[in-house]
C-alpha positions, 0 to 999 in steps of 0.5 A, a space after each residue: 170201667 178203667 182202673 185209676 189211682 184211688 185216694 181215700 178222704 174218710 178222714 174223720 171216720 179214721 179219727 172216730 177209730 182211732 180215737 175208739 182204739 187209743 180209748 178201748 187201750 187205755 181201758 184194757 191196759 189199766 183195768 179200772 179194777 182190781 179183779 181179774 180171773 186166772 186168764 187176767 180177764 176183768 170178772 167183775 160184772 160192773 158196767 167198767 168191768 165189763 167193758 174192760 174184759 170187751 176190751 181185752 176179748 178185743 185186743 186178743 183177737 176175740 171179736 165174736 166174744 168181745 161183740 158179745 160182751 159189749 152187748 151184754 153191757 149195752 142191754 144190762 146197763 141202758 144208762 151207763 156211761 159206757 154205753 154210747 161206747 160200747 155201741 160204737 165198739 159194736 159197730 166197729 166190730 161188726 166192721 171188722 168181722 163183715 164189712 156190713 156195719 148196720 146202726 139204727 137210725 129213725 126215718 121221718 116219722 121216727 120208726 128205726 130202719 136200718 143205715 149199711 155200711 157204703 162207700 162213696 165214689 166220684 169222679 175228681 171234680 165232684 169230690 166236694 160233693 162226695 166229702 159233703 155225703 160223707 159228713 152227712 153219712 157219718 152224723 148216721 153212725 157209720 162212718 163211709 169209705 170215700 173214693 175218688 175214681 177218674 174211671 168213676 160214672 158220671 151219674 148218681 146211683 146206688 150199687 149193691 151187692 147181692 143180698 143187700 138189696 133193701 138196704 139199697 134203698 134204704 141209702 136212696 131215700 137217704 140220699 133223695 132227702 140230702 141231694 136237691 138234685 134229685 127226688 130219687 137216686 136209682 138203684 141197681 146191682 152191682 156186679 163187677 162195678 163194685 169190685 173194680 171201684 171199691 176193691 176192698 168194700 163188699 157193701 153199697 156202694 153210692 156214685 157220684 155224679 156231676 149231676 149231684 147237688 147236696 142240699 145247702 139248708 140242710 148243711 147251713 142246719 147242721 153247721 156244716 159249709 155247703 
């Protein structure tokens, strides 16, 4: 497969980060309390005060600990307001640190799987299908990487690295309930495809075919424009 110039559409992904940033800044920054230890850590041990010194664990480097913390906000506090963003926090942490950001999401009869962190790949005249996935996979929680690839297949499937196998086919049943095209994807390794269309991705990877057709009612359902 031949290398081409890559352009990155995940435009709202990168606004669901930002906007994590700017927030998680404003919190570090001012604090939303008075105690702070000898290492100008917030010590409270409040729901602000704890996602504070997450914050600050965060922009000092300390991921692994600042993932600790939001997690001890999320399962301390349940109902705090905080909650849902020290959730996205932990996702994009998880990001960080792997590449892998896997977020609970409930199937059809409502049991939680899991949902990986993919990128989205096609060929310049499927990108309106690729954008359409990509709105779908972000309503999961984990916002895509979307590239367009001239040297991209022209078939649907699901590539993955190893060890992500399962996961795999949790994407494909994904996909087979979100394209009318298809009543499954395919799913197979990877190898050295992953590599030369998504470089700096080390998750699943979802190609796009000319033969892909997002399903019309399920975007009309989600206000969404086919």
């Amino acid at each position: 497969m031949r290398k081409s110039k890559r352009k990155r559409i995940a435009m709202n992904s990168k606004i669901i980060y930002s906007a994590l940033s700017v927030m998680i800044f404003v919190l570090a920054c001012g604090g939303g309390n008075k105690g702070f230890d000898s290492a100008g850590y917030s010590a409270g041990e409040d729901d602000l005060s704890i996602f504070t010194r997450a914050c600050q664990q965060y922009f000092r480097g300390s991921l692994s600990h600042s993932k600790e913390t939001f997690n001890t906000l999320i399962y301390r506090f349940p109902d705090s307001h905080l909650n849902s963003d020290a959730q996205l926090a932990v996702r994009k942490i998880e990001y960080e640190l792997t590449g892998i950001s896997e977020i609970p999401v409930e199937d059809d009869i409502g049991i939680p799987v899991y949902f990986p962190s993919v990128a989205v790949v096609g060929i310049p005249s499927v990108i309106s299908t690729v954008s359409q996935l990509e709105v779908l996979i972000i309503t999961t929680g984990t916002p895509p990487l979307t590239i367009e690839d001239a040297g991209a297949p022209d078939v649907t499937l699901v590539l993955y690295p190893e060890g992500l196998e399962e996961q795999a086919y949790i994407v494909s049943d994904s996909l087979s309930s979100w394209l009318s095209s298809h009543s499954s994807v395919p799913v197979q390794p990877g190898g050295d495809i992953i590599s030369s269309v998504a470089p700096s991705h080390s998750g699943i990877v979802i190609v796009v075919g000319t033969d892909a057709a997002v399903d019309g009612s399920l975007l009309r359902s989600r206000s969404l424009e086919p």
